[in-house]
DRENGUTOR-722761 format. One line per field, with one value per residue (C-alpha): residue in one letter; x, y, z. Coordinates in Angstrom, 3 decimals, always signed. Each point is the difference from the previous one (the first is absolute). Example, Ala and Ser with C-alpha at 12.3 -4.5 7.8 and 13.67 -1.06 7.14 Angstrom:
fipa: c(A, S)
c1: c(+12.300, +1.370)
c2: c(-4.500, +3.440)
c3: c(+7.800, -0.660)
END
This chain:
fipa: c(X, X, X, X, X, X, X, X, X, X, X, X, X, X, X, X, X, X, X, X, X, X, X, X, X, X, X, X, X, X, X, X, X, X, X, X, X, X, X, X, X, X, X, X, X, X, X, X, X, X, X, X, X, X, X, X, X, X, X, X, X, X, X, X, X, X, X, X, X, X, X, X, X, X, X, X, X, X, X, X, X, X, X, X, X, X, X, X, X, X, X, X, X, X, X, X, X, X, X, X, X, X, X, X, X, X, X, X, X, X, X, X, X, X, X, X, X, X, X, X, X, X, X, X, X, X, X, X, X, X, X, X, X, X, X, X, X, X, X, X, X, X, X, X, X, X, X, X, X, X, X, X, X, X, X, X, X, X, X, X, X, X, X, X, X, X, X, X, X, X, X, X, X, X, X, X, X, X, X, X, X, X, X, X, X, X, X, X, X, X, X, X, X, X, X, X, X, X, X, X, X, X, X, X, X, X, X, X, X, X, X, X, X, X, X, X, X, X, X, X, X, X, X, X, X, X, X, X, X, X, X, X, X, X, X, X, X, X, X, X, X, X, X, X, X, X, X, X, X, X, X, X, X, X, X, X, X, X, X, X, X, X, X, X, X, X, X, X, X, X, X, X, X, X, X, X, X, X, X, X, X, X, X, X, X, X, X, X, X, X, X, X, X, X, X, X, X, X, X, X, X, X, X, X, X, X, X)
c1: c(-6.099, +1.624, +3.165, +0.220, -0.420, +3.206, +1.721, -1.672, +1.956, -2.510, +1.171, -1.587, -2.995, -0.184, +0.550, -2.561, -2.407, +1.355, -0.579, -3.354, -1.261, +1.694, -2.500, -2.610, +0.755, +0.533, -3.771, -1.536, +1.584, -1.489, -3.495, +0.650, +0.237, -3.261, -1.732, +1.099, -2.080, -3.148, +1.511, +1.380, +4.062, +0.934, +3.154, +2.345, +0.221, -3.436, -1.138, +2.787, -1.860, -3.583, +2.206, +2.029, -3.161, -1.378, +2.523, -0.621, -3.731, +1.097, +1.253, -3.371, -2.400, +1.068, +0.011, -1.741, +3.234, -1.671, -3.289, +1.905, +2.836, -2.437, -1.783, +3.040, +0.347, -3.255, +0.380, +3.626, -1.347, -3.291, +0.403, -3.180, +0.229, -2.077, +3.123, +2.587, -1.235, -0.075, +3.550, +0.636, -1.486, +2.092, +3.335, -1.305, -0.684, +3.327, +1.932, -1.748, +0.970, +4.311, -0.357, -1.005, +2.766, +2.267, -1.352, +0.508, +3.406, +0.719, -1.172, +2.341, +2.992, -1.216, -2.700, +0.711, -0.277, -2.641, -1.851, +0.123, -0.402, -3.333, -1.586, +0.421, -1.604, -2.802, -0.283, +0.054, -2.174, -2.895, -0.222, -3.468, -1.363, -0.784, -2.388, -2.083, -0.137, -4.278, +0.251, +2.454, -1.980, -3.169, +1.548, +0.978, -2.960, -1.496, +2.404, -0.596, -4.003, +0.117, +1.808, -1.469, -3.600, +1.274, +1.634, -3.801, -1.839, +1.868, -0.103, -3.738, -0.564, +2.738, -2.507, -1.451, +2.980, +1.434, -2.302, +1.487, +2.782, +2.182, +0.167, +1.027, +2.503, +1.388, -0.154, +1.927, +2.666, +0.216, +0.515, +2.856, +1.597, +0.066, +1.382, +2.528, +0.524, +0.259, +2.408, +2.991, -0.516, -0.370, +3.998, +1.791, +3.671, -0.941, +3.725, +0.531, -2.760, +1.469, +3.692, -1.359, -1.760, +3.319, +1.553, -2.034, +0.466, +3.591, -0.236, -2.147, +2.357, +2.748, -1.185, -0.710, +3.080, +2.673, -1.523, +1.939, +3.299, -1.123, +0.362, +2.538, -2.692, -1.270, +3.135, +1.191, -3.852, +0.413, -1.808, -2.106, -0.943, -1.177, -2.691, -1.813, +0.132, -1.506, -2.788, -1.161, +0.628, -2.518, -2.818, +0.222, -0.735, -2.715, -1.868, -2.756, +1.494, +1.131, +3.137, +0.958, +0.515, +0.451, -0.413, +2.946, +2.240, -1.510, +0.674, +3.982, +0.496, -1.084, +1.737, +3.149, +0.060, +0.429, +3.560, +1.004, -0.652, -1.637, -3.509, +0.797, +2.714, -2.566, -2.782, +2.486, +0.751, -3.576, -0.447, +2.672, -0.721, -3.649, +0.391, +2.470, -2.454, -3.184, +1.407, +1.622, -3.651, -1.849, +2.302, -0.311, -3.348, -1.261, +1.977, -1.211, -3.630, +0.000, +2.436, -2.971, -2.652, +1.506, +1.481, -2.153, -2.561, +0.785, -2.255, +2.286, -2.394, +1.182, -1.078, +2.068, -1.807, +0.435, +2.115)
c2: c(-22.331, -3.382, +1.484, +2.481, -2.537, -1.043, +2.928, +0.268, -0.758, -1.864, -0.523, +3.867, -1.813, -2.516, +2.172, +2.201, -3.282, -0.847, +3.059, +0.408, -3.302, +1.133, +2.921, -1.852, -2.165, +3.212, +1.151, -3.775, +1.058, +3.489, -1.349, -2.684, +3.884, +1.156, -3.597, -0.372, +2.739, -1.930, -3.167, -1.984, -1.452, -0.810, -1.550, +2.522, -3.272, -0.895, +4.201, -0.230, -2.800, +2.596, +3.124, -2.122, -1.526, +3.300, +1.401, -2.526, +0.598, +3.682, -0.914, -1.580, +2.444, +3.516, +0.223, -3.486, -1.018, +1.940, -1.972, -3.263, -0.100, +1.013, -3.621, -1.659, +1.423, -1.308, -3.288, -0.456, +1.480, +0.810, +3.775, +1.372, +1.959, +2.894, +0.764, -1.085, +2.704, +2.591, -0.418, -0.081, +3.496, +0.804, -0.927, +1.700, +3.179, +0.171, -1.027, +2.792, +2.237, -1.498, +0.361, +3.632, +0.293, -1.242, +2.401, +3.422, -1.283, -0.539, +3.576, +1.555, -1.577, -0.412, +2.558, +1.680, -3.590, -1.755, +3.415, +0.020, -3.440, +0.006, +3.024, -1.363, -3.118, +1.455, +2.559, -2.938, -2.419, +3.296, +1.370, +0.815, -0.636, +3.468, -0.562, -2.212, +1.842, +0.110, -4.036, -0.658, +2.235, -1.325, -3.887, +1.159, +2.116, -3.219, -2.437, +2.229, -0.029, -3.420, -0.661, +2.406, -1.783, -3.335, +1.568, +1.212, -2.713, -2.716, +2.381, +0.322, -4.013, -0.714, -2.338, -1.560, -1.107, -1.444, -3.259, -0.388, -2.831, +1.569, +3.654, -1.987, -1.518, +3.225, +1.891, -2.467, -0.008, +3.643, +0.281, -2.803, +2.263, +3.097, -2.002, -0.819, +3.327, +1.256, -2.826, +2.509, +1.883, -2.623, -1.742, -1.826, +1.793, +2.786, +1.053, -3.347, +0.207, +3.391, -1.183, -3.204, +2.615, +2.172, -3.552, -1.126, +3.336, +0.257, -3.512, +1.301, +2.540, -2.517, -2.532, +2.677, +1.398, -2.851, -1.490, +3.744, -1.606, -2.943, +2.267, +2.113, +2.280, +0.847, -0.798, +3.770, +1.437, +1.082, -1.087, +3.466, -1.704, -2.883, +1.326, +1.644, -3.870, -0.778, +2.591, -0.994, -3.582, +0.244, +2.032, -2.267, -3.010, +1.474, +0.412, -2.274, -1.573, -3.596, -0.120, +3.429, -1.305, +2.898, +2.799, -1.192, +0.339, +2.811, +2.290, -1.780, +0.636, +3.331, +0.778, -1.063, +2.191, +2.686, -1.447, -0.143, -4.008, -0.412, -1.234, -3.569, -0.246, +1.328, -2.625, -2.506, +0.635, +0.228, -3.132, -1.604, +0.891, -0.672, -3.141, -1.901, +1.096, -0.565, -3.927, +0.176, +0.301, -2.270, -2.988, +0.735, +0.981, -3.331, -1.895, +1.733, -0.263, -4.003, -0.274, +2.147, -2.699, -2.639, +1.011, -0.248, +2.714, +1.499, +2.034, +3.002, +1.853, +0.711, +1.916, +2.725, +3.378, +3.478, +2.121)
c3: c(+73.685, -0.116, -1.036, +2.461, +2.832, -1.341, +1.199, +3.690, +3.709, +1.268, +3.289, +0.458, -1.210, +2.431, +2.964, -0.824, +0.071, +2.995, +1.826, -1.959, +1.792, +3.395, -0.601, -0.043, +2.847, +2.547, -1.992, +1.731, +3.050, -0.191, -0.446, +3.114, +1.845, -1.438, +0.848, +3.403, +1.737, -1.300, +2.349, -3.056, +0.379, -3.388, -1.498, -2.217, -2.194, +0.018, -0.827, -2.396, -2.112, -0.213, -0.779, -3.029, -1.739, +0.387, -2.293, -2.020, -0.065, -1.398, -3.291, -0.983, +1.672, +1.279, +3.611, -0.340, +3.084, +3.069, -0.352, -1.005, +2.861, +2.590, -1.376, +0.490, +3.259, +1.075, -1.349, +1.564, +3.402, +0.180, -0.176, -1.278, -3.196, +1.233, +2.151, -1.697, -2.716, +2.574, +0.594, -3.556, -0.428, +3.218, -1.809, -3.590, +1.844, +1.772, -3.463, -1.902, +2.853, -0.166, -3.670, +0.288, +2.043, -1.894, -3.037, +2.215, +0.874, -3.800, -0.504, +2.469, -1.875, -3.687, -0.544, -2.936, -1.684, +1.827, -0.154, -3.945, -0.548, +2.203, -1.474, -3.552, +0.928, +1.692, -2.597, -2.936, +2.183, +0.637, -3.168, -1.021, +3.403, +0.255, -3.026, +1.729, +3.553, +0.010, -0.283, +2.623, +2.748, -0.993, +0.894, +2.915, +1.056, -0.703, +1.570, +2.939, -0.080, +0.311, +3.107, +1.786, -0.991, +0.988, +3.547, +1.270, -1.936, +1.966, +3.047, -0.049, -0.647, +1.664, +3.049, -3.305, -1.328, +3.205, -0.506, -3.123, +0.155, -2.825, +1.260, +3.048, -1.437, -2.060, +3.241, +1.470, -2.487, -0.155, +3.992, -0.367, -2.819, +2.130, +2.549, -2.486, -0.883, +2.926, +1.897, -0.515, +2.872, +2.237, -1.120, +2.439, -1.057, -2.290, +0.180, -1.629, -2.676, -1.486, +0.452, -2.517, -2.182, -0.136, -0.944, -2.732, -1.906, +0.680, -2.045, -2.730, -0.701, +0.021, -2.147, -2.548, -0.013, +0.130, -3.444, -1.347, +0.516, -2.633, -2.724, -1.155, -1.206, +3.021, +2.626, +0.413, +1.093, +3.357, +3.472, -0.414, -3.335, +1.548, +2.335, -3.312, -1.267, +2.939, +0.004, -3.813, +0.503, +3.190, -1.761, -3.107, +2.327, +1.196, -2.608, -0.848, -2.277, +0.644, +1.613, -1.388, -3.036, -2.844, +2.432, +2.472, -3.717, -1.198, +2.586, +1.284, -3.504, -0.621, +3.774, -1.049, -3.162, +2.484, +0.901, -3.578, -0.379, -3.934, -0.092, -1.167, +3.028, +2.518, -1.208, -0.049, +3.512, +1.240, -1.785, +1.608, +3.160, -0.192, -1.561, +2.113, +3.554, -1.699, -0.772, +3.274, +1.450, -2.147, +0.847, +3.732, -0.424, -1.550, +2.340, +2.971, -1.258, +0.098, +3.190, +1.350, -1.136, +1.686, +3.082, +2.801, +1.273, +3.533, +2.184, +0.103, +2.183, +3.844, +3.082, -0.741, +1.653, -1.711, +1.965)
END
């Protein structure tokens, strides 16, 4: 590995940091969107802080960053975490639904090899599921048995439990996360929140593909090449794993194979890529979680009326 680091143009590497962080700048502006409706004006610099010790948080707990930059958040500016995670689920949904996106669009232009390479991972990954068909229906016969007896048993006690100062407190916080959830149709500019959203992918798929020009491996794959990067890249880091680590490698690498590039070239430039963001977001990250311990709180909240 050391040797081949030799041999890489980093100044591809470095842009793709830099427009990975610009990413994540437009993604604390994003959430300011999702916030505002519930009469909170944040600062993009102040957001930006949560979001980047959030994505620190990931590489030491999967999807431990919603929880933990919604605590920032509330520290910083007294935005309660009840609603700051509803607009977290807000933003997960609508990534899912880009990322899907993205996937159909790959399709149209690569399907014979994003066709293949999906069925022969789903066909490895499911193998002898089949075999065990009885046990899966009976979890989730009984999965679904025991919602429905907590829905009518809180229904039916429901005056009961309303004396009780901690289902008080959890209905509270569930009402505060719907709110959350639900703040997107209530956005000041929605033309402006899906122009940012059209931004920050148009910057995921950059910062993916640039690092191909750092190696002469992988310099002649095409742009077409570059959105299947981007479609393996995005499922491995959302996998609960931290920080994608292993999956995000396992399946650039396995992608690229489908271009021609060897194995050890393909992990070499997952690693690569992975590597230099993933330190790029620790340093911030650290440094953003102690400028966020001693900068002072603000009372972010405003009069700001739904509309």
């Amino acid at each position: 590995m050391l040797e081949r680091f030799r041999h890489v143009d980093l100044r591809w590497v470095y842009l793709s940091i830099f427009l990975a962080i610009f990413s994540h700048f437009l993604r604390a502006v994003r959430w300011n969107m999702l916030l505002e409706p519930m009469g909170f004006q944040l600062k993009a610099s102040r957001t930006f802080l949560a979001v980047m010790v959030g994505y620190l948080a990931n590489f030491i707990v999967p999807r431990m960053g919603e929880i933990s930059r919604c605590g920032i958040l509330q520290k910083t500016d007294e935005v309660p975490i009840s609603k700051g995670i509803g607009s977290v689920v807000t933003e997960r949904i609508i990534d899912v639904l880009c990322l899907l996106t993205v996937v159909i669009f790959t399709l149209a232009l690569e399907f014979d090899r994003i066709s293949q390479f999906f069925y022969s991972l789903v066909a490895e990954k499911t193998e002898g599921i089949g075999n065990n068909y009885i046990s899966l229906i009976a979890i989730f016969s009984f999965l679904f048995l025991v919602i429905v007896f907590l829905f009518f048993f809180l229904r039916r006690n429901h005056e009961r439990f309303q004396k009780n100062l901690l289902y008080n407190k959890i209905v509270v916080f569930l009402r505060q996360m719907v709110e959350g959830i639900t703040s997107i149709r209530h956005l000041k500019s929605p033309t402006r929140f899906w122009i940012t959203t059209l931004f920050i992918w148009i910057l995921y798929y950059l910062m993916t593909y640039v690092v191909i020009f750092s190696l002469e491996e992988t310099e002649s794959l095409s742009v077409v090449a570059g959105f299947t990067m981007l479609v393996l890249g995005g499922l491995g880091m959302a996998a609960p794993v931290q920080g994608g680590i292993g999956a995000f490698h396992y399946l650039m690498s396995a992608g690229l194979l489908l271009y021609g590039v060897p194995e050890d070239d393909g992990i070499f430039f997952a690693f690569l890529l992975h590597t230099t963001n993933s330190l790029a977001i620790m340093v911030i990250g650290i440094i953003s979680f102690f400028i966020s311990m001693i900068i002072p709180k603000r009372q972010a909240k405003t009069d700001y009326v739904n509309s």
